[in-house]
Every structure is written in structure tokens, then in C-alpha cells.
Backbone as CSV, one residue per row, in Angstrom:
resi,resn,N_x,N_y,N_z,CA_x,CA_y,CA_z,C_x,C_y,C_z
1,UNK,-31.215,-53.480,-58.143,-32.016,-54.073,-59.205,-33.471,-53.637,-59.146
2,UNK,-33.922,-53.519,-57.833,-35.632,-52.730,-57.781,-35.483,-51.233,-58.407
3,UNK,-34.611,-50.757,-58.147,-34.574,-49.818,-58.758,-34.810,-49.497,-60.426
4,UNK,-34.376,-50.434,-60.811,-34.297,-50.252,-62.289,-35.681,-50.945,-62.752
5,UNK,-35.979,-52.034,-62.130,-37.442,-52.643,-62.277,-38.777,-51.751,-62.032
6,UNK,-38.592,-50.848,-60.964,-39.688,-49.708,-60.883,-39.607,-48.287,-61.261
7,UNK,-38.550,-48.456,-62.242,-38.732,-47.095,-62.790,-37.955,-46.906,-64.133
8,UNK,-37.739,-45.436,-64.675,-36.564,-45.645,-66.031,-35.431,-46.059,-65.714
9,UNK,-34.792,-47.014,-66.668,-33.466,-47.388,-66.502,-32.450,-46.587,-67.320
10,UNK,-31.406,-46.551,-66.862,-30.361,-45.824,-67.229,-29.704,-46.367,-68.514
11,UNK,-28.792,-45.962,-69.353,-28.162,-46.711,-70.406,-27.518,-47.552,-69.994
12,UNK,-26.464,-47.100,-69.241,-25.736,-48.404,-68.155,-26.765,-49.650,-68.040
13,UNK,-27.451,-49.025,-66.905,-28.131,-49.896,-66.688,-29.148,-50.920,-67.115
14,UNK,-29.111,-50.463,-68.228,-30.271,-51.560,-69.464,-28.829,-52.635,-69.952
15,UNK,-27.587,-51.641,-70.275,-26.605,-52.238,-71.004,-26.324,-53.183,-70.264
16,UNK,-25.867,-53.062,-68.744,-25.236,-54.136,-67.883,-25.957,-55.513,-68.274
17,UNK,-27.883,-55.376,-67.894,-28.245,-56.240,-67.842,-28.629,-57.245,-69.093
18,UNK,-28.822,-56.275,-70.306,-28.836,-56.904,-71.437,-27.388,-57.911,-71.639
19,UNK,-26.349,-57.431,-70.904,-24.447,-58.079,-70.999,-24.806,-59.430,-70.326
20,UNK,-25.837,-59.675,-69.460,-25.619,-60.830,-68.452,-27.015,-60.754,-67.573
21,UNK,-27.761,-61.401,-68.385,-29.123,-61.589,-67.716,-29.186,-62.418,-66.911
22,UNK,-28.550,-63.374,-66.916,-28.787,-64.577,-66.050,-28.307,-63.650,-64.905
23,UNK,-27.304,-62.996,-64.462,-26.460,-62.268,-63.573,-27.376,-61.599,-63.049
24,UNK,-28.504,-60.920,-63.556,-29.217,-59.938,-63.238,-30.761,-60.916,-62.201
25,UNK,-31.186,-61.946,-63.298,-31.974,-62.639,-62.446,-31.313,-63.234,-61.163
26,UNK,-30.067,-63.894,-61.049,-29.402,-64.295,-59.802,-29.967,-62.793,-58.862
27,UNK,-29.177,-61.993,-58.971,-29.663,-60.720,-58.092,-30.842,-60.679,-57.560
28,UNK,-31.751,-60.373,-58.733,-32.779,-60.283,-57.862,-33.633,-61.145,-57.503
29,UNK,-33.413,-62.541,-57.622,-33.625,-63.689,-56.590,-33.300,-63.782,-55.484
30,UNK,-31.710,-63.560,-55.550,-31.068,-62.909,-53.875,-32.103,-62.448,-52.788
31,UNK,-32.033,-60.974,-53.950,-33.164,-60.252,-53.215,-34.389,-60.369,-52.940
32,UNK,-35.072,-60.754,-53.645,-36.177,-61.437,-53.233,-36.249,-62.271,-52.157
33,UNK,-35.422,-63.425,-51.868,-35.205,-64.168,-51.186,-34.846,-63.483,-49.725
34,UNK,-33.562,-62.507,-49.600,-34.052,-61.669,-48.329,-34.477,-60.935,-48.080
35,UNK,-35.550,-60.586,-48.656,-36.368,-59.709,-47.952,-37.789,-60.545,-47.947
36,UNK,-37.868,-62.063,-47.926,-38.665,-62.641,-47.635,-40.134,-62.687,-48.395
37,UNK,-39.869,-62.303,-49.300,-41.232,-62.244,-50.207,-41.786,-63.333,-50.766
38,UNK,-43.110,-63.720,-50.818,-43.635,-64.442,-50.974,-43.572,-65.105,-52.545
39,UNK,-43.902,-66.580,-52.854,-43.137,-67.156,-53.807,-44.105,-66.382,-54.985
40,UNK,-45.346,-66.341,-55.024,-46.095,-65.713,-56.194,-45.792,-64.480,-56.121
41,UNK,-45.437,-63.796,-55.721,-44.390,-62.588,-55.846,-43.462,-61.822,-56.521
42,UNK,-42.228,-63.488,-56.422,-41.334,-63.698,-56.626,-41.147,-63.914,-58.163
43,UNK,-42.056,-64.400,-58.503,-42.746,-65.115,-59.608,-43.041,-64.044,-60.737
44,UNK,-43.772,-63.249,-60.086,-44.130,-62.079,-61.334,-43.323,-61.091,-60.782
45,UNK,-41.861,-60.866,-60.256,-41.432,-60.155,-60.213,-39.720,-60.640,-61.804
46,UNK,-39.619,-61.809,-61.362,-39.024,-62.339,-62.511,-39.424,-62.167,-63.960
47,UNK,-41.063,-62.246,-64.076,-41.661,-62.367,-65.174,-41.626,-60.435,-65.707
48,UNK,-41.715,-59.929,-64.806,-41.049,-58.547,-64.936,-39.780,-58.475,-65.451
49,UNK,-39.249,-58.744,-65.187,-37.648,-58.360,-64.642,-37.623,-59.105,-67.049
50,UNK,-38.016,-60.422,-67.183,-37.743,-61.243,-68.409,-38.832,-60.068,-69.320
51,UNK,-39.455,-59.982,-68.828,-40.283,-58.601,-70.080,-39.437,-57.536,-70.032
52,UNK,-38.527,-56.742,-69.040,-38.041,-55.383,-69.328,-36.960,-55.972,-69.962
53,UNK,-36.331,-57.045,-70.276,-34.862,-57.637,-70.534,-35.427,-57.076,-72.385
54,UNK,-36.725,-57.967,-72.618,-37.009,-57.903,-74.000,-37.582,-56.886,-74.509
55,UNK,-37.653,-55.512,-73.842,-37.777,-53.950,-74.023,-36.678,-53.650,-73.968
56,UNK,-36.033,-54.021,-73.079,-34.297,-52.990,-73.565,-33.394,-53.500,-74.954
57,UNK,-33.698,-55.068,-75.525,-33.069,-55.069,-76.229,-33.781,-54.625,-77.358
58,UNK,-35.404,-54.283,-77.439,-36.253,-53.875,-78.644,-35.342,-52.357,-78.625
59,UNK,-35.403,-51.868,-77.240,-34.981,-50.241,-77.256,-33.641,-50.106,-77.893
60,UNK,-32.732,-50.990,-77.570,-31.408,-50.872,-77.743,-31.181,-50.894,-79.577
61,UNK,-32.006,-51.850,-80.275,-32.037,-51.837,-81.332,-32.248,-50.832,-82.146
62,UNK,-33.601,-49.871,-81.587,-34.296,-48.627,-81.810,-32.959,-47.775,-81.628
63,UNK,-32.002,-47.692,-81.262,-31.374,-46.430,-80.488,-31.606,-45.742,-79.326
64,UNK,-32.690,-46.198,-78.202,-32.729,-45.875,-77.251,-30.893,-45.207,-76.912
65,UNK,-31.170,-44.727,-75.736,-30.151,-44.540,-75.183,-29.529,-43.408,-75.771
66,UNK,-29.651,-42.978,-76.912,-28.471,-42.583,-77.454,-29.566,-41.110,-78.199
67,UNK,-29.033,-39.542,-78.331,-29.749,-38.686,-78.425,-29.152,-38.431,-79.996
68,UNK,-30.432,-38.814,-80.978,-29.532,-38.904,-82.704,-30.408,-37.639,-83.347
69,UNK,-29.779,-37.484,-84.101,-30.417,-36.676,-85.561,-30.469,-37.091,-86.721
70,UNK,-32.382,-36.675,-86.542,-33.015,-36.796,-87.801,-33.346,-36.050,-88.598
71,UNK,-33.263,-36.606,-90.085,-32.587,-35.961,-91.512,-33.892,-36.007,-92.076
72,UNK,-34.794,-36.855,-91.806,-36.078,-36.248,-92.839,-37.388,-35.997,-92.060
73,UNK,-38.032,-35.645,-92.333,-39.243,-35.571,-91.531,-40.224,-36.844,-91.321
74,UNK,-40.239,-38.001,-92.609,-40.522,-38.966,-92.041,-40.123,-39.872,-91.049
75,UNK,-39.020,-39.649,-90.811,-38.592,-40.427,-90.092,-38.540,-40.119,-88.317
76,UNK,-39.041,-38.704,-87.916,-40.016,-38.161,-86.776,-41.293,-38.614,-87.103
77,UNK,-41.904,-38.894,-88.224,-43.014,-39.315,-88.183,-43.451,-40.617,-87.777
78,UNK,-42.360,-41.571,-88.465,-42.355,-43.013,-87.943,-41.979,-42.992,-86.366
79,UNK,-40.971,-42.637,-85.995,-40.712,-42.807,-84.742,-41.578,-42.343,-83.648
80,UNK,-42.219,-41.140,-83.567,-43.499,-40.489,-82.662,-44.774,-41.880,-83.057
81,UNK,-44.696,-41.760,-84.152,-46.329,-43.332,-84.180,-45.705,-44.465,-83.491
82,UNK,-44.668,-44.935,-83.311,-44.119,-46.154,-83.678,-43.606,-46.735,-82.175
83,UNK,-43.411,-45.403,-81.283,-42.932,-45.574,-79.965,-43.841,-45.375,-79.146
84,UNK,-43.510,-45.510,-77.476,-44.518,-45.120,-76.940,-44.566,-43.406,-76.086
85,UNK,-43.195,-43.333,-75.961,-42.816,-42.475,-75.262,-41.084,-41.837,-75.802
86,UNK,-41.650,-40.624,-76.737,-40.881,-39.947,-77.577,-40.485,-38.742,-77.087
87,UNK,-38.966,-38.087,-76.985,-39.330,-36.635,-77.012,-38.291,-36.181,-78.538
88,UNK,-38.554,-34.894,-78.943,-38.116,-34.487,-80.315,-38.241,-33.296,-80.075
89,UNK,-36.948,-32.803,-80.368,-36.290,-31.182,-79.706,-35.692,-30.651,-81.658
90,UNK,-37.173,-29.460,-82.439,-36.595,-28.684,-83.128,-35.700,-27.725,-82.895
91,UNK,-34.574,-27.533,-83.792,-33.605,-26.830,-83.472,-32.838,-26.288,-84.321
92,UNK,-32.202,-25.033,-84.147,-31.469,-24.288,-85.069,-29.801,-24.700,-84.598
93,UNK,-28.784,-25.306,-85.639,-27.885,-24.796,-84.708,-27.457,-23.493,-84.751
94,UNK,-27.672,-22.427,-85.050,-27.043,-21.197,-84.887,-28.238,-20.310,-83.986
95,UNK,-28.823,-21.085,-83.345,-29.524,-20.697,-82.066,-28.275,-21.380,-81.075
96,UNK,-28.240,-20.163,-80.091,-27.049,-20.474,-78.611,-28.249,-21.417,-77.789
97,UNK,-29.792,-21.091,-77.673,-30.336,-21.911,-76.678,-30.431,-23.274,-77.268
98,UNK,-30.768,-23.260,-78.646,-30.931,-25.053,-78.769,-29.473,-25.457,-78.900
99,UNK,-28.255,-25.120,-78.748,-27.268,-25.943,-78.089,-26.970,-26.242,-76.624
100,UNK,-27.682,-25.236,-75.691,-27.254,-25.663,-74.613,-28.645,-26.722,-74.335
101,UNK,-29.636,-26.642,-74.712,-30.755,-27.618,-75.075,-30.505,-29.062,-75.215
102,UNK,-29.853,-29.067,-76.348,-29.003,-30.495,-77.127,-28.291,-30.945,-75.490
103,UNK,-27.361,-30.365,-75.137,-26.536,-30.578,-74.028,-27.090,-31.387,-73.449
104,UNK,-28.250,-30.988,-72.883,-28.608,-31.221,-71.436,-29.585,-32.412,-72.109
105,UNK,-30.469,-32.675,-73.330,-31.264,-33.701,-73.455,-30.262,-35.087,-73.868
106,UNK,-28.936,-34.580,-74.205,-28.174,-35.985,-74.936,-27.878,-36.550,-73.368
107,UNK,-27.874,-35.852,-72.480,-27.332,-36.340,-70.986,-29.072,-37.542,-70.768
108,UNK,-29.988,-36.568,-70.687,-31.173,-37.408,-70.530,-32.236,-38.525,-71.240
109,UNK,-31.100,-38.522,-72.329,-31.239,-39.202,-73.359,-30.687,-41.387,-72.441
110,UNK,-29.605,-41.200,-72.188,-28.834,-41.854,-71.057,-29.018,-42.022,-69.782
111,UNK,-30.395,-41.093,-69.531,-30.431,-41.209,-68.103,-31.827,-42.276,-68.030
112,UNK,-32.753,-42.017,-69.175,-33.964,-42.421,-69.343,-33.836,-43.260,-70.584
113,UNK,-33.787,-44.528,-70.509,-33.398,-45.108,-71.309,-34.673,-45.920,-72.028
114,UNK,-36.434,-45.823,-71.178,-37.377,-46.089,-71.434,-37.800,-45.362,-72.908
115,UNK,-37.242,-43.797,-73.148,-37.386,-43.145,-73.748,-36.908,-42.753,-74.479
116,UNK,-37.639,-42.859,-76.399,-36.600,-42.414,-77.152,-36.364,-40.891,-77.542
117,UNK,-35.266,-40.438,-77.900,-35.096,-38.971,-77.791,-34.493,-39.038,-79.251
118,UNK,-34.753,-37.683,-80.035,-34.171,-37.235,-81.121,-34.182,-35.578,-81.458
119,UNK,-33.642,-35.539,-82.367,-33.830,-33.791,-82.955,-33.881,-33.663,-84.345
120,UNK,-34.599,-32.538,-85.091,-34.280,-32.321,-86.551,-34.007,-31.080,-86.807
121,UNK,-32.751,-30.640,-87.449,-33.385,-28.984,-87.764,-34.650,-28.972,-88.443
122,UNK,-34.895,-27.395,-87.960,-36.297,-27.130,-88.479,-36.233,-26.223,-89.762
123,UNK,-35.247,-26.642,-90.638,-35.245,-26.170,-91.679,-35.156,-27.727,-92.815
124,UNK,-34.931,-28.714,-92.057,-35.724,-29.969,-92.734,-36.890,-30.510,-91.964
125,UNK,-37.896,-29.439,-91.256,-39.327,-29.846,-90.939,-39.980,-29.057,-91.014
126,UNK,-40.245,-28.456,-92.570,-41.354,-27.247,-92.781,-42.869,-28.075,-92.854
127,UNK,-43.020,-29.093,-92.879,-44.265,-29.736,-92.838,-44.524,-29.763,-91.032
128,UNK,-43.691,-30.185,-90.615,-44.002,-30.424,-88.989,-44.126,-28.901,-88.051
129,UNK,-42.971,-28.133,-88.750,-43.390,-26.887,-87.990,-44.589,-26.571,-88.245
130,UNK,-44.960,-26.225,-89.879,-46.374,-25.774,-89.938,-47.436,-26.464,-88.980
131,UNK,-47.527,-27.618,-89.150,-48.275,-28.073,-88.579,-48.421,-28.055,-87.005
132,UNK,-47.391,-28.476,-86.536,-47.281,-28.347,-85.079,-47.167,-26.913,-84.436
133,UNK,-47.166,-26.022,-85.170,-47.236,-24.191,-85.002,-45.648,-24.114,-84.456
134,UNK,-44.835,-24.427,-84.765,-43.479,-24.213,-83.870,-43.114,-22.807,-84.435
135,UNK,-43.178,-22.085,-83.510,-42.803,-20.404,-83.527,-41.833,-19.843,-82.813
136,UNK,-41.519,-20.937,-81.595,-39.957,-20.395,-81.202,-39.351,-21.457,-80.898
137,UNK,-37.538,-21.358,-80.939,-36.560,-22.370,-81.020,-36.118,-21.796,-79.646
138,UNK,-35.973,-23.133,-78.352,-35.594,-24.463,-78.843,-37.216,-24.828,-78.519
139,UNK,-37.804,-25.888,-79.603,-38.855,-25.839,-79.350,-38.994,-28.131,-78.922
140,UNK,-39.430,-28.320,-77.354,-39.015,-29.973,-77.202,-40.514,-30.031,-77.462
141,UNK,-40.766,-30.751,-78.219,-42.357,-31.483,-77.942,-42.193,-32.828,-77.473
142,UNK,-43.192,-33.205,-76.810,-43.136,-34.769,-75.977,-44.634,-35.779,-76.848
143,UNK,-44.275,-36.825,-76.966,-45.261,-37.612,-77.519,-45.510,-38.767,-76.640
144,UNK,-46.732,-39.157,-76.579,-47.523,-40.391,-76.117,-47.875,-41.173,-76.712
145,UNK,-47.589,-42.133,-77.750,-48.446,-42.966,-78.381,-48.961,-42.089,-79.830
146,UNK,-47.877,-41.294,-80.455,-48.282,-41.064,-81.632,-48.989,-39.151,-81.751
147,UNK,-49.038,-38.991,-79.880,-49.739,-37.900,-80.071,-48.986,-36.867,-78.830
148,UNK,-48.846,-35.594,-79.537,-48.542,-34.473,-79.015,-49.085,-33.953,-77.787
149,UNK,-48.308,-34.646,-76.487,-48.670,-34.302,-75.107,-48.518,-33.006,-74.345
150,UNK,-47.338,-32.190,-74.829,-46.743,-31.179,-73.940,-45.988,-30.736,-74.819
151,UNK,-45.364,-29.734,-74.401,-44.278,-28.616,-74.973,-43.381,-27.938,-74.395
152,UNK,-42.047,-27.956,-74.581,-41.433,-27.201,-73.950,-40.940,-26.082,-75.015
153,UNK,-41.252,-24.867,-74.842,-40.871,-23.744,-75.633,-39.953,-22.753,-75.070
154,UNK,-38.879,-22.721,-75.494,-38.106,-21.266,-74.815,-37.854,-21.648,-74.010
155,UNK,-36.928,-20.584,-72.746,-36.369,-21.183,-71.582,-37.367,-20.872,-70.515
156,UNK,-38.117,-20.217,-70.962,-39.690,-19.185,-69.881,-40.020,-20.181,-68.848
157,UNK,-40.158,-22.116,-69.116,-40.302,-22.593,-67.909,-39.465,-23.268,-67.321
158,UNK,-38.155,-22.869,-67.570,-36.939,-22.973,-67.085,-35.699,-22.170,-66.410
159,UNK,-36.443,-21.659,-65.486,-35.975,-19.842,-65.264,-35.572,-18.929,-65.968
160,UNK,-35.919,-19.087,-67.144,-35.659,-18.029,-68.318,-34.274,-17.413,-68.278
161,UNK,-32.870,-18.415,-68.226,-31.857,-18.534,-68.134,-30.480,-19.120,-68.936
162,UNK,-29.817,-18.951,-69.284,-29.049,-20.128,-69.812,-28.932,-21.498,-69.080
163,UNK,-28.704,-20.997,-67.937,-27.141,-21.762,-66.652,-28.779,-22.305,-66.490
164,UNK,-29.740,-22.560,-66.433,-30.567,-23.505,-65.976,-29.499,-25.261,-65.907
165,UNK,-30.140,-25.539,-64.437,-29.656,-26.979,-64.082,-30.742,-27.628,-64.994
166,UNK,-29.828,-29.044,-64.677,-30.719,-29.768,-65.749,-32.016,-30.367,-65.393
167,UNK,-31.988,-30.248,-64.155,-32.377,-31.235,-63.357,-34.130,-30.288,-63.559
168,UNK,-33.915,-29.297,-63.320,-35.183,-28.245,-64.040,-36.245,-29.269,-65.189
169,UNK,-34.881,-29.488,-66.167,-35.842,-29.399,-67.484,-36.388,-31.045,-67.360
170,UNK,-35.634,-31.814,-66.547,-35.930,-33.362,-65.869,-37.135,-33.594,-65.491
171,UNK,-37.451,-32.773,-64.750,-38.937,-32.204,-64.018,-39.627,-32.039,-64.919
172,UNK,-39.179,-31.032,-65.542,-40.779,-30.579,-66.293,-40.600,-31.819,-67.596
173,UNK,-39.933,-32.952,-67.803,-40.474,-33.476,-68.629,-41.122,-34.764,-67.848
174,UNK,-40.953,-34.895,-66.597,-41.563,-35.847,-65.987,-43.218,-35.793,-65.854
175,UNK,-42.977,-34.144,-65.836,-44.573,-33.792,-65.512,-45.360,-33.938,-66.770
176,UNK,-44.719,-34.175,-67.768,-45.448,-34.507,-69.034,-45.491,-35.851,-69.423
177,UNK,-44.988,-36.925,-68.571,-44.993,-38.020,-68.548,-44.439,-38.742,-69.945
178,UNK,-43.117,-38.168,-70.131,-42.363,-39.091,-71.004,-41.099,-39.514,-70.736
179,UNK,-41.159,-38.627,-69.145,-39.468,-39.543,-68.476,-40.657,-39.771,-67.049
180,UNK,-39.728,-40.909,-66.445,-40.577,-41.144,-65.046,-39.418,-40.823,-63.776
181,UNK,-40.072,-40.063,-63.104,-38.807,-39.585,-61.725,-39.792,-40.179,-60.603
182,UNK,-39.623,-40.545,-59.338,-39.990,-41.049,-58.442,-40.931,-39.914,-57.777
183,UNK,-40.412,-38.721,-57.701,-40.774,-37.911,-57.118,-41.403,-36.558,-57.546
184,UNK,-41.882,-37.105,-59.009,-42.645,-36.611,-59.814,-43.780,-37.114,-60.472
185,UNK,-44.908,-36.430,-60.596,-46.233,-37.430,-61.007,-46.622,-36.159,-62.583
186,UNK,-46.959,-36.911,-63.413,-47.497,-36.574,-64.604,-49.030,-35.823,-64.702
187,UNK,-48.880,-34.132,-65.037,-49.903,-33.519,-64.891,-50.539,-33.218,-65.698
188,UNK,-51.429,-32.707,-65.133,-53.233,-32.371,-66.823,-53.627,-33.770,-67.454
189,UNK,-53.724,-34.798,-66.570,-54.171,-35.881,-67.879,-55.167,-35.550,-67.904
190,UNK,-55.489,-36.187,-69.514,-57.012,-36.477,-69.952,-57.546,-37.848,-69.245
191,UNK,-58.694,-37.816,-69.869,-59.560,-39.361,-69.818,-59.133,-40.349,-69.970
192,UNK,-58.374,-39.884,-71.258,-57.686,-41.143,-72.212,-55.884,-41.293,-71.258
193,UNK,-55.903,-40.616,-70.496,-54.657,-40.822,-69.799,-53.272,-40.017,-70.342
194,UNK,-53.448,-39.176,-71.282,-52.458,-38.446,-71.721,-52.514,-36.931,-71.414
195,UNK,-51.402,-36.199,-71.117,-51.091,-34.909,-70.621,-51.429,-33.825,-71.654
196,UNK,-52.621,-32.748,-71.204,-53.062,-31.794,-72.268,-52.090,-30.984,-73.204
197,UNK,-51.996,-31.142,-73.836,-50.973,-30.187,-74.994,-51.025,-28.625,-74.395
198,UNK,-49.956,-28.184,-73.868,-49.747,-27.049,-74.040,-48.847,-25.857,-75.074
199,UNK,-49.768,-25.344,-75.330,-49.243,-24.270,-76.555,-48.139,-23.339,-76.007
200,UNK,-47.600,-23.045,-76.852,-46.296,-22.011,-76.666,-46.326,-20.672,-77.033
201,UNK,-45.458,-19.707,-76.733,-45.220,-18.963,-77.020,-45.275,-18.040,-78.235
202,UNK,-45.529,-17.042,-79.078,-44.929,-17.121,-80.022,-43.929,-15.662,-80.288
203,UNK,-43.221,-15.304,-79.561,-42.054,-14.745,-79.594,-40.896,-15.228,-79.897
204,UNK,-39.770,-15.136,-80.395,-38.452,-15.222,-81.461,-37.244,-15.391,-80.345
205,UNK,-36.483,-16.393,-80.494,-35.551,-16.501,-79.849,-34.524,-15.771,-80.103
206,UNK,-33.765,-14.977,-79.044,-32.974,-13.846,-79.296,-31.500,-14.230,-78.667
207,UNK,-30.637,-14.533,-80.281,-29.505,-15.046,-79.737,-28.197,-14.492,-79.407
């Protein structure tokens, strides 16, 4: 149960506890209880535990969990303002990399359940490509609060491979701070606490 309290929760794991909260506070009272922690502690560790209950079911409502496609461009627009921690993967399907792309984010879509994930082709986001300069597919951008943190372009920071593990592209979205891994810390912040936008490429994906 600390586990899921100090970090992203899994789909499972939001689902279990949203199934049987009371079940979930028993637990980690348990726990609390042996490992001897002190009662004001105990206290705002519950009051934790009753705030992430009422984020997973806001998320669950949202579609957390679940890696969907979007059909208009407003509706990347609402969702990047509207969340806190977005990622949104343009994509061709008759690009081979943004399917093995799709693959691996619908897995992390489930793994990070803090975070909502989506895709649009980019032939229903000629306003967003222009704007956002998207020049090569698969192109993930990551959002903070409405605003364009990072980029993942091409496979170039992913050993410039197909067979890339996933666990690669896990990383580098941790380092942009829109999934959280334990053993990863979020790089280039600004002032304001968000990760500098890095620009991409602009060479053509060759399928």
C-alpha cells in the first residue's frame, strides 16, 4: 500500500482500491500500526491515502488508465489545459514506428495511472502540428499544466531501434516528469518547476 501512496499507481492498483476502500484503509492502518508510527503520522497518512481515493476516481472518470484516441483537435486541447500531467503521441498509422510507439505507451498508459495518455492522427491536427512544429512521426509531446514540457521525437533517444525495451522510453518520460519512477528524477526544470521544452528533429520518418 506505501507503494502506491508514494508514487504512480498502476490501473490495477487504483482499480482494486477504488473496489474497496475501506479494505485499503484497514491495510494501511495495519501498517502503520507495525511499523510503529506515530499517531499524527498516521493521521495524515490516511488523509493521503482519502485524497488519492478521490483522484483515482476523478482519473477513472477522465479515462485515466486507459491509452484512447482523439478525433478532434479540441479535444487535445481541453485535455492538455484541463489535466495536470498529459502525454499525447502524434501519429501516422501507416508509419511502422508510431505503431510500435502506440504498443509500448498503451502498456504505460496502465502502468501510470497518475497520468493521462492519448493520441491523434496528425492528419486531424493540422492546427497543432503547425503550431507545435511536429516534423517527424512518432512525435510524444509531454504536458505540465497546459504547457509543452519535453518531446520525444523519433527513435534517436531510444537507441535508434525498433526492438527498443520499453523500459527506455519509461525513463525518458520520467525525466520529463509526467510519469514518476523511483529511480528517476525530472530534468532541466525551470523556476516555475517545469522541464525545458526540447525541440526535435526535423528529418522524415523512414518506413
Amino acid at each position: 500500500m506505501a507503494a502506491v501512496l508514494d508514487g504512480d499507481a498502476t490501473k490495477s492498483e487504483a482499480e482494486q482500491i477504488l473496489k474497496d476502500e475501506a479494505l485499503a484503509e484497514e491495510e494501511l492502518l495495519a501498517e502503520l500500526e507495525n511499523d510503529e508510527i506515530p499517531a499524527h503520522i498516521r493521521e495524515a497518512r490516511l488523509e493521503q491515502l482519502k485524497n488519492q481515493v478521490e483522484d483515482f476516481r476523478k482519473f477513472s472518470e477522465k479515462g485515466y488508465g486507459t491509452f484512447v484516441e482523439v478525433d478532434k483537435e479540441k479535444e487535445i486541447l481541453d485535455i492538455t489545459t484541463s489535466e495536470e500531467k498529459v502525454v499525447i503521441h502524434f501519429f501516422h498509422p501507416d508509419f511502422r514506428r508510431c505503431n510500435i510507439m502506440d504498443k509500448h505507451l498503451k502498456v504505460l498508459a496502465e502502468k501510470h495511472f497518475n497520468t493521462k495518455f492519448a493520441k491523434i492522427h496528425v492528419e486531424k491536427a493540422d492546427f497543432l502540428v503547425q503550431k507545435l512544429k511536429i516534423q517527424v512521426l512518432p512525435a510524444v509531446l509531454c504536458f505540465r499544466e497546459g504547457i509543452v514540457v519535453d518531446r520525444v521525437v523519433g527513435f534517436d533517444e531510444l537507441g535508434n531501434t525498433d526492438n527498443f525495451d520499453i523500459s527506455v522510453l519509461e525513463k525518458r518520460l520520467a525525466k520529463s516528469g509526467v510519469i514518476s519512477l523511483p529511480d528517476v528524477r525530472a530534468e532541466g526544470k525551470t523556476i516555475f518547476g517545469f522541464t525545458k521544452t526540447r525541440s526535435g528533429s526535423s528529418s522524415s520518418e523512414e518506413d
